[in-house]
DRENDO-1510 file (C-alpha; in Angstrom, 1 decimal, always signed):
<recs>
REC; n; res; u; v; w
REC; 1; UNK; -3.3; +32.4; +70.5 .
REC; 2; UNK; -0.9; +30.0; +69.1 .
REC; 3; UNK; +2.6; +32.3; +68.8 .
REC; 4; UNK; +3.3; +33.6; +65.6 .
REC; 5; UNK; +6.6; +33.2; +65.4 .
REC; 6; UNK; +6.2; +29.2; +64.8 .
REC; 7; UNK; +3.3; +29.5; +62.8 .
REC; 8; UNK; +5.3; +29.4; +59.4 .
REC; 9; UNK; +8.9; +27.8; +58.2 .
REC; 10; UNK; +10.3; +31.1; +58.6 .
REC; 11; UNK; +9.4; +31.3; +62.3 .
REC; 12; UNK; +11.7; +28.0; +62.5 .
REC; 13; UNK; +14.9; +29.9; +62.6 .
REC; 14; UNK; +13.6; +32.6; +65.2 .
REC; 15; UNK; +13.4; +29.9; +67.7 .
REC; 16; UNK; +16.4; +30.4; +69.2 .
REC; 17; UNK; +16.6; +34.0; +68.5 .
REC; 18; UNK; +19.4; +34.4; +71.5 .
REC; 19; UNK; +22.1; +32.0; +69.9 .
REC; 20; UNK; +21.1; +32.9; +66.4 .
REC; 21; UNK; +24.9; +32.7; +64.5 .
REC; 22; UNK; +23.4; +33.7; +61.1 .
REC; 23; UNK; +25.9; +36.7; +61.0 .
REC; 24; UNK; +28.7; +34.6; +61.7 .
REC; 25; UNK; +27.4; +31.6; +59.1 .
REC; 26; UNK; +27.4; +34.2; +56.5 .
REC; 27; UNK; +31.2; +35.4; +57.1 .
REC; 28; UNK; +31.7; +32.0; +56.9 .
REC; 29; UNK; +30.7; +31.0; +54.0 .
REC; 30; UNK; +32.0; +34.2; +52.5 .
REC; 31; UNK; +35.4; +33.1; +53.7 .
REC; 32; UNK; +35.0; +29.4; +52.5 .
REC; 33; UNK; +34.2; +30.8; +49.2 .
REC; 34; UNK; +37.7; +32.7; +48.7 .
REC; 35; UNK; +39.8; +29.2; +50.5 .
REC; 36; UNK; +38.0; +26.9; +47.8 .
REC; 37; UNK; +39.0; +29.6; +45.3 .
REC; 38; UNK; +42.6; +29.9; +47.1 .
REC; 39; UNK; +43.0; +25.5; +47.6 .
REC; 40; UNK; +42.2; +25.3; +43.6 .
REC; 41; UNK; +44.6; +27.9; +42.6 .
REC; 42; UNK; +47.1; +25.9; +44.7 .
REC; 43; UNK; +45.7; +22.6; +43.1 .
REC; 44; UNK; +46.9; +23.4; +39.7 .
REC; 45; UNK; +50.0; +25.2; +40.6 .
REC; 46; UNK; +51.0; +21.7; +42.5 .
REC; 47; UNK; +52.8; +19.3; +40.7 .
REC; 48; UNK; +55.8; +18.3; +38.0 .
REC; 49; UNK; +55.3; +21.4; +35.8 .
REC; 50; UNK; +56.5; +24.5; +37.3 .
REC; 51; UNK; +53.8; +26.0; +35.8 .
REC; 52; UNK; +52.7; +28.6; +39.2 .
REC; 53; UNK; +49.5; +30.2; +39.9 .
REC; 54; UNK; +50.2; +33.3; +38.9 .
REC; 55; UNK; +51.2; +32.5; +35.4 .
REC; 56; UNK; +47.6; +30.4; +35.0 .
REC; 57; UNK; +45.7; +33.5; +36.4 .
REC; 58; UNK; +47.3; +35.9; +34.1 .
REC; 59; UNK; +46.4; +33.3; +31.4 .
REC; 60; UNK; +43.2; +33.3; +31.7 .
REC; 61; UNK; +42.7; +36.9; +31.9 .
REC; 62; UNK; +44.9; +38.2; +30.0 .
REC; 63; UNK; +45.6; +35.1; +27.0 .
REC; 64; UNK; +47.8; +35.6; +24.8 .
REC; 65; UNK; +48.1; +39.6; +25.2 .
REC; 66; UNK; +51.4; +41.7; +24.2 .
REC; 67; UNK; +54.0; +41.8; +27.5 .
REC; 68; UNK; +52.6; +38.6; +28.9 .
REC; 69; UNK; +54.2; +35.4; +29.6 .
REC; 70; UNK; +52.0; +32.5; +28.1 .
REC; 71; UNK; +52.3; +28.9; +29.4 .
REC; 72; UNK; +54.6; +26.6; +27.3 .
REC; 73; UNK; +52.6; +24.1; +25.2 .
REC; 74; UNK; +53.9; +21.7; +27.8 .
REC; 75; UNK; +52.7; +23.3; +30.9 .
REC; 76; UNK; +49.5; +24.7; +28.9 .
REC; 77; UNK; +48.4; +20.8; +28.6 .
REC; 78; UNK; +49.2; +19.5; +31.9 .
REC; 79; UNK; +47.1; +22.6; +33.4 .
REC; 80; UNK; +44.1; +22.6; +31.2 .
REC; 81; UNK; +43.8; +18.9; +30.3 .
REC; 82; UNK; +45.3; +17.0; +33.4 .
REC; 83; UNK; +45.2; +19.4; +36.5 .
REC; 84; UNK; +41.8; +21.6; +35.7 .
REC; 85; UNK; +39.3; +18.3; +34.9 .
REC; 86; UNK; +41.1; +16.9; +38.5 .
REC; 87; UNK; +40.4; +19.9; +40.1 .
REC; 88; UNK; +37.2; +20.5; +39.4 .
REC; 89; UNK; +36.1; +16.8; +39.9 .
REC; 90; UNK; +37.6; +16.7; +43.2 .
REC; 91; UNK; +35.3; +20.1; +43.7 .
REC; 92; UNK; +32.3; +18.3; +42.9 .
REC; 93; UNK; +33.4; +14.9; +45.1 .
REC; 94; UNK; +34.2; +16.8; +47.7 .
REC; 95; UNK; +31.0; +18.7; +47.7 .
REC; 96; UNK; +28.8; +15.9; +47.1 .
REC; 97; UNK; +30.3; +14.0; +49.8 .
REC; 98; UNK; +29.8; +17.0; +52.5 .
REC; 99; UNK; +26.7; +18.1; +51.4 .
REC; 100; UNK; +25.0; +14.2; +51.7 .
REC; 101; UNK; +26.9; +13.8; +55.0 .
REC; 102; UNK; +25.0; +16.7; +56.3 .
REC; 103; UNK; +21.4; +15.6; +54.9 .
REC; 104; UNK; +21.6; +12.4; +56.4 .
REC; 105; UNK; +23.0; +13.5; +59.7 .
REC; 106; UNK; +20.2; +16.0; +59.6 .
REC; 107; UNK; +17.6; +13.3; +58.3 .
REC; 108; UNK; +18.8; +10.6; +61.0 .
REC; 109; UNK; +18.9; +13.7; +63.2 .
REC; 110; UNK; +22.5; +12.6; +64.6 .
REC; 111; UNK; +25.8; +14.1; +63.6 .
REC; 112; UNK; +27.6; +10.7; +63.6 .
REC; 113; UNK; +25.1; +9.3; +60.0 .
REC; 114; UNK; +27.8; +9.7; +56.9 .
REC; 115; UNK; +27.2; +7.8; +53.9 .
REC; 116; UNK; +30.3; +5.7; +54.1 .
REC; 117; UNK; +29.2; +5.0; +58.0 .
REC; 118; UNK; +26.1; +3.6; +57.2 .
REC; 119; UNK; +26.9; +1.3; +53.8 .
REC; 120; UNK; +25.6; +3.7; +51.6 .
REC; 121; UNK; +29.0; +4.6; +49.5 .
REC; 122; UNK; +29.5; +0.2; +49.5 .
REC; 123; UNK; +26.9; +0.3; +48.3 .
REC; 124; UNK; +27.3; +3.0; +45.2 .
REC; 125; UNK; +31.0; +0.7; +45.1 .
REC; 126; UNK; +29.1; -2.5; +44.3 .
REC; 127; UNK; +27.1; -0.8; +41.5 .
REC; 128; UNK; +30.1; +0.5; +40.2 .
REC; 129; UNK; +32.1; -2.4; +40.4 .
REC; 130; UNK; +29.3; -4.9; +38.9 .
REC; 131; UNK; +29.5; -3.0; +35.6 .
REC; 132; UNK; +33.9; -3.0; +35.8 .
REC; 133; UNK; +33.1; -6.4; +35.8 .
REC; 134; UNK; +30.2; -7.6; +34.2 .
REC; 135; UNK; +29.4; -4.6; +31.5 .
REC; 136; UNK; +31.1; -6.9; +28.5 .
REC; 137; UNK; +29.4; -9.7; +29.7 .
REC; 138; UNK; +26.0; -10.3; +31.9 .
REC; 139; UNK; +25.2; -6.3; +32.1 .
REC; 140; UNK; +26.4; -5.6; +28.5 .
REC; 141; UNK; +23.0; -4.5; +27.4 .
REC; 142; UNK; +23.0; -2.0; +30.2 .
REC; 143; UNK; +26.1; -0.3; +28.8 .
REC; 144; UNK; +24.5; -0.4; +25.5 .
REC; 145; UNK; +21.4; +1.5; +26.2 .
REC; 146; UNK; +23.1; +4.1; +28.6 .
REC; 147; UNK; +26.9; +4.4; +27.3 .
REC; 148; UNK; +28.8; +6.4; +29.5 .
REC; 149; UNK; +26.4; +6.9; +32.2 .
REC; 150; UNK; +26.1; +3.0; +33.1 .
REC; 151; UNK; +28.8; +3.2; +35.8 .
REC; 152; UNK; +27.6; +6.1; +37.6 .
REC; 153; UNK; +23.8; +5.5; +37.1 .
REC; 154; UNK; +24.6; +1.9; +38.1 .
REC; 155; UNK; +26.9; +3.3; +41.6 .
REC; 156; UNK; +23.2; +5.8; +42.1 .
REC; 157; UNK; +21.1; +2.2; +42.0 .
REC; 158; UNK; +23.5; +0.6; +44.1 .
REC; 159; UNK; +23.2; +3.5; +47.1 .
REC; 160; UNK; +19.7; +4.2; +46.7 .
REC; 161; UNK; +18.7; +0.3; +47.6 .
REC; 162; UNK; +21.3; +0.4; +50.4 .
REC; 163; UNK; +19.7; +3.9; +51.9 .
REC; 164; UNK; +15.7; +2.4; +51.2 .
REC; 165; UNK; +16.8; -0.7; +53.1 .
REC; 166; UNK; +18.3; +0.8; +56.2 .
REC; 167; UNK; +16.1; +3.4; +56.5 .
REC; 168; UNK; +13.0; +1.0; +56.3 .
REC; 169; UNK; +15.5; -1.1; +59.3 .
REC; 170; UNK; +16.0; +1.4; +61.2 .
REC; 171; UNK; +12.4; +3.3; +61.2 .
REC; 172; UNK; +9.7; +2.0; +63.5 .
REC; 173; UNK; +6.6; +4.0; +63.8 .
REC; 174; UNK; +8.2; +7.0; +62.7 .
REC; 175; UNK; +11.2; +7.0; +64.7 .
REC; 176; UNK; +14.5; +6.2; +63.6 .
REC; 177; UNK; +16.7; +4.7; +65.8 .
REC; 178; UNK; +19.8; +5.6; +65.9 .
REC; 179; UNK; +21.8; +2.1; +67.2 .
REC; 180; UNK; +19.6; +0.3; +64.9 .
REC; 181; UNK; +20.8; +2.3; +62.0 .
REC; 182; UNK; +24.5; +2.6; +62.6 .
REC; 183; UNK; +24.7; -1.6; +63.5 .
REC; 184; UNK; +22.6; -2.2; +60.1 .
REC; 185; UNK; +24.6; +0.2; +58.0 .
REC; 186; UNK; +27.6; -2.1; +59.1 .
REC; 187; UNK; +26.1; -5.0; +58.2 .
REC; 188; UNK; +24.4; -3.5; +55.2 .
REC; 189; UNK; +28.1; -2.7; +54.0 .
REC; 190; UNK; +29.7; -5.8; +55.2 .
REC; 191; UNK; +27.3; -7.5; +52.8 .
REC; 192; UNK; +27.9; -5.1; +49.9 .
REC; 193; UNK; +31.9; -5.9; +50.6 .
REC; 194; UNK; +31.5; -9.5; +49.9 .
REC; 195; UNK; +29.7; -9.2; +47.1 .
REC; 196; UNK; +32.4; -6.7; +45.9 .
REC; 197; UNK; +34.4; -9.2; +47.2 .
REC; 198; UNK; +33.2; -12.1; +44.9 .
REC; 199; UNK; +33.4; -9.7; +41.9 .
REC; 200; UNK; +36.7; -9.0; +42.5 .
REC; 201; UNK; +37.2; -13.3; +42.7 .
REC; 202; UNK; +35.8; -12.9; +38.5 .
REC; 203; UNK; +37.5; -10.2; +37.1 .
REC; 204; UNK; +40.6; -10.6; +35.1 .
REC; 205; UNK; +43.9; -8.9; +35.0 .
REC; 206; UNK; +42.7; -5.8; +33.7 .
REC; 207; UNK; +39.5; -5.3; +35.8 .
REC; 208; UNK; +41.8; -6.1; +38.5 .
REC; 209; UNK; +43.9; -3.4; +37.6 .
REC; 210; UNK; +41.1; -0.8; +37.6 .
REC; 211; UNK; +38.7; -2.4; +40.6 .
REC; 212; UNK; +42.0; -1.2; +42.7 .
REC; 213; UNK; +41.1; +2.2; +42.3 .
REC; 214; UNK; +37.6; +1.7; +44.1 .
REC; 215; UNK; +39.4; +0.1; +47.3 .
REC; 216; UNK; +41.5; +3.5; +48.4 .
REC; 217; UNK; +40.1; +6.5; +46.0 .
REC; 218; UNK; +41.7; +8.7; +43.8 .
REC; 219; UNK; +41.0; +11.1; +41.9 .
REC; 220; UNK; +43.8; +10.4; +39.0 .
REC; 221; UNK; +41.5; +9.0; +35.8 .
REC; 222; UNK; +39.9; +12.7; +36.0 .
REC; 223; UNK; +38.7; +13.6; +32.2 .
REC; 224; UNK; +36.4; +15.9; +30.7 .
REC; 225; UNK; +34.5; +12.8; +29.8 .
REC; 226; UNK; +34.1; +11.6; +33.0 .
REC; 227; UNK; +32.9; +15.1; +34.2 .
REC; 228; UNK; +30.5; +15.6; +31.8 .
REC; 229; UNK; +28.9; +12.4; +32.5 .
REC; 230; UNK; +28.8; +12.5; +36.2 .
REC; 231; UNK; +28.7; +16.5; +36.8 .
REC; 232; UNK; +25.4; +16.9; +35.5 .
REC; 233; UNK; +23.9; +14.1; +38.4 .
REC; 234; UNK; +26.2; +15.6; +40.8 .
REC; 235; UNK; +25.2; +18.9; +40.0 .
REC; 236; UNK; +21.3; +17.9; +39.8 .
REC; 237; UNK; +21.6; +16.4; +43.5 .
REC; 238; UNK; +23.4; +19.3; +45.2 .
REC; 239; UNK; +20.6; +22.1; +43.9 .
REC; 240; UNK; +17.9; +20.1; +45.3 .
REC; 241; UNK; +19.2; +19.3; +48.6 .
REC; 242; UNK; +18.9; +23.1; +49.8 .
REC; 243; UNK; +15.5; +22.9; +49.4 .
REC; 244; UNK; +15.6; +20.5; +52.2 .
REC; 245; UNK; +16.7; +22.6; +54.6 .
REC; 246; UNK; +14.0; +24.2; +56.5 .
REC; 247; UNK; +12.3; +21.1; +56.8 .
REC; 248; UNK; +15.6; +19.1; +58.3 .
REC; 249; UNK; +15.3; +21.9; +60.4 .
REC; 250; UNK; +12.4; +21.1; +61.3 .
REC; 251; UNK; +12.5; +18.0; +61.4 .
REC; 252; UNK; +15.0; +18.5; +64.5 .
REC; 253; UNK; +12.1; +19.1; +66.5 .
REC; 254; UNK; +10.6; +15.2; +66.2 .
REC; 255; UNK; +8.7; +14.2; +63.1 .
REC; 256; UNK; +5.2; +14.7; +64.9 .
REC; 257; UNK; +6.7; +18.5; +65.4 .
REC; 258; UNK; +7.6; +19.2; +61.7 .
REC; 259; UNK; +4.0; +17.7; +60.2 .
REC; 260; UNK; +2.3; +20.0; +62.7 .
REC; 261; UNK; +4.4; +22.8; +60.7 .
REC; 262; UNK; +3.3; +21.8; +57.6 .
REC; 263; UNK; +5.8; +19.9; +56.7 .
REC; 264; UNK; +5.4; +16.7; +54.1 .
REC; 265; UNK; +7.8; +14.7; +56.6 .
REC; 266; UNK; +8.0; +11.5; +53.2 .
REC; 267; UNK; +7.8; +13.5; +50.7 .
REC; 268; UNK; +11.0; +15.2; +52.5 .
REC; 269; UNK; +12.6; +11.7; +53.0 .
REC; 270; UNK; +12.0; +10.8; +49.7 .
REC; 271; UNK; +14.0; +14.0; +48.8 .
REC; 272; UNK; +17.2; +13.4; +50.9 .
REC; 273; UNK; +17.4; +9.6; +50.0 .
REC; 274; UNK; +17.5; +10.6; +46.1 .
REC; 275; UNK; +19.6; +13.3; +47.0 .
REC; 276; UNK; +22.4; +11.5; +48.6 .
REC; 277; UNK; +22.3; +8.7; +47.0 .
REC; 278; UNK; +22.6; +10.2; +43.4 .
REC; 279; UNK; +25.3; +12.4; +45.1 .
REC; 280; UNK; +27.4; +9.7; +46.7 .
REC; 281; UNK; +26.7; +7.4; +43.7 .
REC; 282; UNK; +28.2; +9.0; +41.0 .
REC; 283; UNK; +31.1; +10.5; +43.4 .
REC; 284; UNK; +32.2; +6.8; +43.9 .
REC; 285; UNK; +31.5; +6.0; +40.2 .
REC; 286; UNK; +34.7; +8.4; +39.5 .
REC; 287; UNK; +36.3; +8.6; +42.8 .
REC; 288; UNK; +36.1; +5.6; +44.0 .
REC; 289; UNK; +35.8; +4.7; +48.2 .
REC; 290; UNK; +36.8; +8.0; +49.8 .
REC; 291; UNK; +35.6; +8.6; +53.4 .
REC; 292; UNK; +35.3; +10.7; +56.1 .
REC; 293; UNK; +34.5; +13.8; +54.3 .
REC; 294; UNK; +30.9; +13.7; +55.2 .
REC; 295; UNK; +31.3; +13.0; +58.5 .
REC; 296; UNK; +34.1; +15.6; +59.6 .
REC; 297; UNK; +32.7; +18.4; +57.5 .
REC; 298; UNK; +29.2; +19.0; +58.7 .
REC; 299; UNK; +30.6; +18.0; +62.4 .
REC; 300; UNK; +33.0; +20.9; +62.4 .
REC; 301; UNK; +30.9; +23.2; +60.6 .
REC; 302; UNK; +28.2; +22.5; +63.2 .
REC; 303; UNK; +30.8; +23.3; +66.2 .
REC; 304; UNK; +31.3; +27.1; +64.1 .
REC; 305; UNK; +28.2; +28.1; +62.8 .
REC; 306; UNK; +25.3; +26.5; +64.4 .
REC; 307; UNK; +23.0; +23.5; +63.2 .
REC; 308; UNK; +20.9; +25.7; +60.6 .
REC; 309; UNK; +21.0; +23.7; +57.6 .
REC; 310; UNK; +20.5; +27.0; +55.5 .
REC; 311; UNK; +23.9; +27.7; +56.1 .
REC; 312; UNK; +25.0; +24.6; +56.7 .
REC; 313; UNK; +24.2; +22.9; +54.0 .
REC; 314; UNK; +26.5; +25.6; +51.2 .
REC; 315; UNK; +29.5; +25.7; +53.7 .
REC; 316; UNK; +29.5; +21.8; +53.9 .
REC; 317; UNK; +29.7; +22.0; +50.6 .
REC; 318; UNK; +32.3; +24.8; +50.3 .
REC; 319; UNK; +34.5; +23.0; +52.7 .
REC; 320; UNK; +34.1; +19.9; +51.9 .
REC; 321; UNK; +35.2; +20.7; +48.2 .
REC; 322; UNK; +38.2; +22.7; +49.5 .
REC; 323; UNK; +39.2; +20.0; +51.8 .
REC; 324; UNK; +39.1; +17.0; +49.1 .
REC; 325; UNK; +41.4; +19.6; +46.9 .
REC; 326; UNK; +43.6; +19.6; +49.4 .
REC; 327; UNK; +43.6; +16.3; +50.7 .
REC; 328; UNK; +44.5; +15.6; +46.4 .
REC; 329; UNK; +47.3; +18.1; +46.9 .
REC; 330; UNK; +49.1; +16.2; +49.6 .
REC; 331; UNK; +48.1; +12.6; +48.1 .
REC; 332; UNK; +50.5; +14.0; +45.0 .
REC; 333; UNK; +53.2; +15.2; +46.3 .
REC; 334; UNK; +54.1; +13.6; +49.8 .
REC; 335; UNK; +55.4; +10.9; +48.0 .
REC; 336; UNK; +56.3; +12.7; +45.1 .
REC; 337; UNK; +56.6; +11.5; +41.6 .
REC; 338; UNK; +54.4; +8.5; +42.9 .
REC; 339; UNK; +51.1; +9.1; +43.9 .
REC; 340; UNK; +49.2; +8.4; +47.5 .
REC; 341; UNK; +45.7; +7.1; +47.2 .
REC; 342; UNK; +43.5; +10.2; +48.7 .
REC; 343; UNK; +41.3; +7.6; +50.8 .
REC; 344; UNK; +44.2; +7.1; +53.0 .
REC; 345; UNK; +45.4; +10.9; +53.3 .
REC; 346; UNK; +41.7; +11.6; +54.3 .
REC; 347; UNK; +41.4; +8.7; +56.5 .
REC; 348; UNK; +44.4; +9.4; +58.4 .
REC; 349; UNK; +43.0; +12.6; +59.0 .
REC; 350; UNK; +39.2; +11.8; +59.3 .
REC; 351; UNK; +39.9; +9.0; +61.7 .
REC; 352; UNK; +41.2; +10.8; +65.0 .
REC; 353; UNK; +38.5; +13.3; +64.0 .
REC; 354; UNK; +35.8; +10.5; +64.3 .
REC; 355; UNK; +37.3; +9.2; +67.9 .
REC; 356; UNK; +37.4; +12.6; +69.2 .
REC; 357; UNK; +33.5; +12.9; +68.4 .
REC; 358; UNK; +33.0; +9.8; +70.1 .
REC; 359; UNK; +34.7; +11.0; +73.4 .
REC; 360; UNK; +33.4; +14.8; +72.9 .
REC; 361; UNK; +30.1; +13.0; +73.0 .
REC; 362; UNK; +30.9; +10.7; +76.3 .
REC; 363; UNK; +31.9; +13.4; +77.9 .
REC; 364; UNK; +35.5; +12.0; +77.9 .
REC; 365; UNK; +37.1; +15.2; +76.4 .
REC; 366; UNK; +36.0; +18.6; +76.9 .
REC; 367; UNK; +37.4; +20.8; +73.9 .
</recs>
C-alpha cells in the first residue's frame, strides 16, 4: 500500500518529519511581524521634523484628547502626508519584491532566480519608461483609456513578456535549466536596457529628469495617489501567491513528482508568472530599479526556517518589507538633508550577500 502520508498535499510537509522547523518558522514570523511594526515606527520618526515616535503613537490613539501633546500642523503634515504614504509604499515594494523572489526561486527550483537576476524588473522598467516617454505622444491613447494605472499596468506587460520568454528558453521537456535561465535572463535584460537605453536617447529635459529615478530607485515621489493606484495590483498579487505554496513545495520534488500528487504543474506556472510579474511590475512602476531584495530575503530566510514555502513565503514578505523601510531610513539620512538613492544602499548590502551565496555554494566558505 502506497504510504499515506504522501498520498495528499498535506502529507508534503510530513516528509521530513525529523527536521520539521515549523515551530521555529512560526516564532519567526511572529517576531518579523513586531520588527516591521518597530522599522515603520522608526521610519516616520526619521527625518527633518523632530516629530518622535512616541508623539505619532499617542496621536493616533489618543487624537486630540485633554493632557496630550498633539503634533504641530507642521510635523502633523510631514508625518501623515510625506512620511506615512513612503512608508507604507516602501512596505508594499519591499514585500512584493521578497515575496516574487521566493516564487521564482521556488518555481526555478534554485535559490539564486530573483526578478532583477533574470531581466524580469528590466523588463517592468521598459514598460514603465515607454509610457514616461511616449504616453503624450505614440502611447497617448493608452493613458487615455487607463489614466493612472497606464504606468504600472504598462511595467506588469513589460515583466510578464520578459518572464513567458525566459521561461519558454529555459524549459525543455519539462525541465528548466538552470544555466540556461540565468545566461538568458542577462541577455533578456541587456536587451530590455537598450531599449531603455534608446528611450532615454528621445526624451526631453523633463522625462530626463524623471527617467533618472528608474536607474537607482527611490522611494521619494510616494503619494496617496500613487498607492492607490498601484496597492490594489500589489495587494492582488501577494494574496494569491500563498496559494502557491504547497505546490512549489511540491514541485521541489521534480515536476513528474508533483503531477503524480495531484498537482496542475501549468496551471501552477501560470500562477507564479502572473504573480510576480504583476508584483514586480507595479513595484518598479513607483520604485523604480531596486535589487537584491528578492534574492537576499528568501536566501536568508531559507538558512533560518527551512524551505517550506508556507512559512516562507509571509516571512519573505515580512522581512522583505522591514528591510526596504530600513534600507529608506539610511538612504535619508546618511547623507542628510540630501537624499541617497535606495538602489545603491541595498546594493551595497545585497552585493557581498550574493558573492557569499556563490562561494557558500562552491564550497569555498563554510558559515
Amino acid at each position: 500500500m502506497a504510504d499515506q502520508t504522501i498520498a495528499g498535499m498535506p502529507g508534503i510537509s510530513r516528509m521530513m518529519a525529523a527536521g520539521d522547523r515549523s515551530s521555529r518558522a512560526r516564532l519567526v514570523i511572529c517576531l518579523l511581524g513586531v520588527a516591521l511594526v518597530i522599522t515603520m515606527l522608526f521610519s516616520l520618526a526619521s527625518g527633518a521634523s523632530d516629530a518622535s515616535a512616541a508623539s505619532v503613537v499617542r496621536n493616533w490613539l489618543l487624537g486630540a484628547a485633554a493632557g496630550t501633546e498633539a503634533l504641530s500642523v507642521r510635523d502633523s503634515i510631514i508625518v501623515y502626508d510625506i512620511r506615512l504614504p513612503r512608508v507604507v509604499l516602501g512596505a508594499l515594494v519591499g514585500a512584493a519584491l521578497a515575496v516574487s523572489g521566493a516564487v521564482m526561486q521556488g518555481l526555478f527550483r534554485n535559490p539564486l532566480a530573483d526578478p532583477g537576476l533574470i531581466g524580469v524588473s528590466a523588463g517592468a522598467s521598459l514598460g514603465a519608461v515607454s509610457i514616461i516617454v511616449l504616453g503624450g505622444t505614440m502611447l497617448a491613447p493608452l493613458s487615455a483609456v487607463f489614466g493612472t494605472f497606464t504606468l504600472p499596468l504598462a511595467a506588469f506587460f513589460g515583466g510578464l513578456v520578459t518572464t513567458l520568454v525566459l521561461y519558454q528558453v529555459a524549459t525543455r521537456q519539462g525541465r528548466t535549466s538552470v544555466a540556461t535561465m540565468l545566461l538568458a535572463g542577462i541577455a533578456l535584460a541587456a536587451l530590455a536596457m537598450a531599449l531603455t537605453g534608446v528611450l532615454i536617447f528621445m526624451a526631453d529635459d523633463r522625462q530626463l529628469r524623471d527617467l533618472t529615478f528608474w536607474q537607482l530607485g527611490s522611494l521619494a515621489g510616494a503619494t496617496w495617489q500613487k498607492i492607490g493606484a498601484v496597492g490594489p495590483i500589489i495587494l492582488a498579487a501577494m494574496l494569491a501567491m500563498p496559494f502557491t505554496a504547497r505546490g512549489l513545495n511540491a514541485l521541489a520534488l521534480g515536476e513528474a513528482t508533483a503531477s503524480h500528487l495531484g498537482i496542475s504543474v501549468q496551471r501552477l506556472k501560470y500562477i507564479a508568472i502572473l504573480s510576480v510579474s504583476a508584483a514586480v511590475g507595479a513595484a518598479v512602476a513607483v520604485s523604480g530599479g531596486i535589487g537584491f531584495v528578492g534574492i537576499v530575503v528568501p536566501h536568508l530566510l531559507r538558512l533560518l526556517i527551512g524551505p517550506d514555502n508556507r512559512y516562507l513565503l509571509p516571512a519573505s514578505a515580512l522581512l522583505g518589507a522591514a528591510l526596504l523601510l530600513l534600507a529608506d531610513a539610511v538612504a535619508r539620512t546618511i547623507v542628510s538633508p540630501a537624499e541617497l538613492p535606495i538602489g545603491i544602499v541595498t546594493a551595497l548590502a545585497g552585493a557581498p550577500f550574493f558573492l557569499w551565496i556563490l562561494l557558500r555554494k562552491r564550497g569555498i566558505v563554510d558559515l
